[in-house]
N, C-alpha and C positions, 0 to 999 in steps of 0.2 A: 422488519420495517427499517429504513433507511432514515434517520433523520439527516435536513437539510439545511442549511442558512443562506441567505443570498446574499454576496457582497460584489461593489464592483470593478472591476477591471477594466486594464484596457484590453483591445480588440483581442489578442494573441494573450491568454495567461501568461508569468514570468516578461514580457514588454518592461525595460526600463522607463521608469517614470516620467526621464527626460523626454522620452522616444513616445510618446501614448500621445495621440491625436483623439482618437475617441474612448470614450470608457459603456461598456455594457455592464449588463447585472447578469453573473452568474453564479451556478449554483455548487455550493461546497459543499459535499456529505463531510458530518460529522461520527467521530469513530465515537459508538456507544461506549464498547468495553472493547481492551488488550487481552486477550487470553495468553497467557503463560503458557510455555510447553507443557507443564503435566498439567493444566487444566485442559488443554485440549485433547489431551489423550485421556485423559479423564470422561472426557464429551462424548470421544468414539467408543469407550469403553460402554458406557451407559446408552449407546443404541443396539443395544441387542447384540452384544460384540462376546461370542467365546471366549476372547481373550481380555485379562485383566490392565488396566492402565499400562503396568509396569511390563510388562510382556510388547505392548503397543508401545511405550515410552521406547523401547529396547529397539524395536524394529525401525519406528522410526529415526531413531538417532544411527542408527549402520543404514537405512537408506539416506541417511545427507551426506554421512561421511563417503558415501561409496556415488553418490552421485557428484558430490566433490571431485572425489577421484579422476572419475570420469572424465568430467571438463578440462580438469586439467590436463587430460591426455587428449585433450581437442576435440572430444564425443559430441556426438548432440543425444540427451537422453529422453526418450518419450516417458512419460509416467499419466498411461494410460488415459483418461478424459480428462485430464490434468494439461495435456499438452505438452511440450518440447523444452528441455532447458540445455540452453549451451554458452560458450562464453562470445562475447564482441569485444574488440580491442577500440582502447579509446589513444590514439595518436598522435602526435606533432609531425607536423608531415614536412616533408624534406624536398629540397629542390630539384635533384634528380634521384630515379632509384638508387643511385652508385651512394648516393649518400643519406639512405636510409641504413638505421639496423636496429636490431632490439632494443636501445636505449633510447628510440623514437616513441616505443611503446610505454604510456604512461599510467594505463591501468588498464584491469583484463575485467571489464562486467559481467555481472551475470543475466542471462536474458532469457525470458519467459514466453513463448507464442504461446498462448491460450487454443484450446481446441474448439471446435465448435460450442461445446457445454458451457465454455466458459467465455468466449469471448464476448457476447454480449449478455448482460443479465439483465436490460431496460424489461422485457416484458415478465418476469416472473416478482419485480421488484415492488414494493410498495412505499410509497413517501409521504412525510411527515415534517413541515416548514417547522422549525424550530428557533428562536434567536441565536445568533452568532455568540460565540465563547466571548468576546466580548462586551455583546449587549450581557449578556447574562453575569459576567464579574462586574459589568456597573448596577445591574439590578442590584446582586448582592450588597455590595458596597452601599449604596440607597439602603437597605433595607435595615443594614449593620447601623448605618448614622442614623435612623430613624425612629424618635422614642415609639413612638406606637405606628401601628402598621394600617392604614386602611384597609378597613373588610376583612379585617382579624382579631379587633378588639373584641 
């Protein structure tokens, strides 16, 4: 289950606020739980997995380093229905080519194309309207300043 809040924006998410002409209501998932690296291999461990967390903790830490690698020798890597990972250069661009060069490039990202399994998950998903992290720290806060609690007494 996906929980949700709505809050609104203008037209384009990230629109500076001077720049917003219109504002819509859209929808923000909210992250449940962070799973920690050995909790997650912990997770693939306990689906019927041969192999013990730490054996999985193992494999997975030489597949980053080594897809690391990779990128950095300019690979694009598939990791099966996972999809593509390779790097994009983010650049200050220069007036002509004659006056570009590597100290144009200001950082090298990492970029993910989803494969079909993954690229859209609207239809296997389920959603659940939740209040916004901040409707719910003012709840709190109300609840904390309030001798007795309606419908708790």
């Amino acid at each position: 289950m996906i929980n949700y809040s709505i809050c609104i924006m203008g037209t384009k998410p990230g629109t500076k606020k001077e720049n917003i002409t219109q504002t819509k209501a859209y929808g923000t998932a909210q992250i449940h739980e962070k799973l920690s690296f050995d909790d997650f291999c912990k997770h693939i461990a306990d689906h019927n997995s041969p192999f013990s967390k730490g054996t999985i903790k193992g494999i997975l830490t030489d597949a980053v380093a080594c897809l690391r690698e990779q990128m950095l020798a300019g690979n694009s890597v598939q990791l099966g229905d996972m999809g593509n990972f390779h790097v994009e250069l983010a650049c200050e661009g220069a007036v002509t080519t004659d006056d570009f060069s590597a100290d144009n490039i200001k950082a090298v990202n990492v970029r993910w194309t989803p494969s079909k399994r993954f690229k859209n998950l609207r239809d296997e998903a389920t959603f659940q309207l939740v209040p916004s992290r901040a409707a719910q720290a003012d709840a709190v806060e109300v609840i904390r300043n309030t001798d007795t609690i309606h419908g708790l007494e």
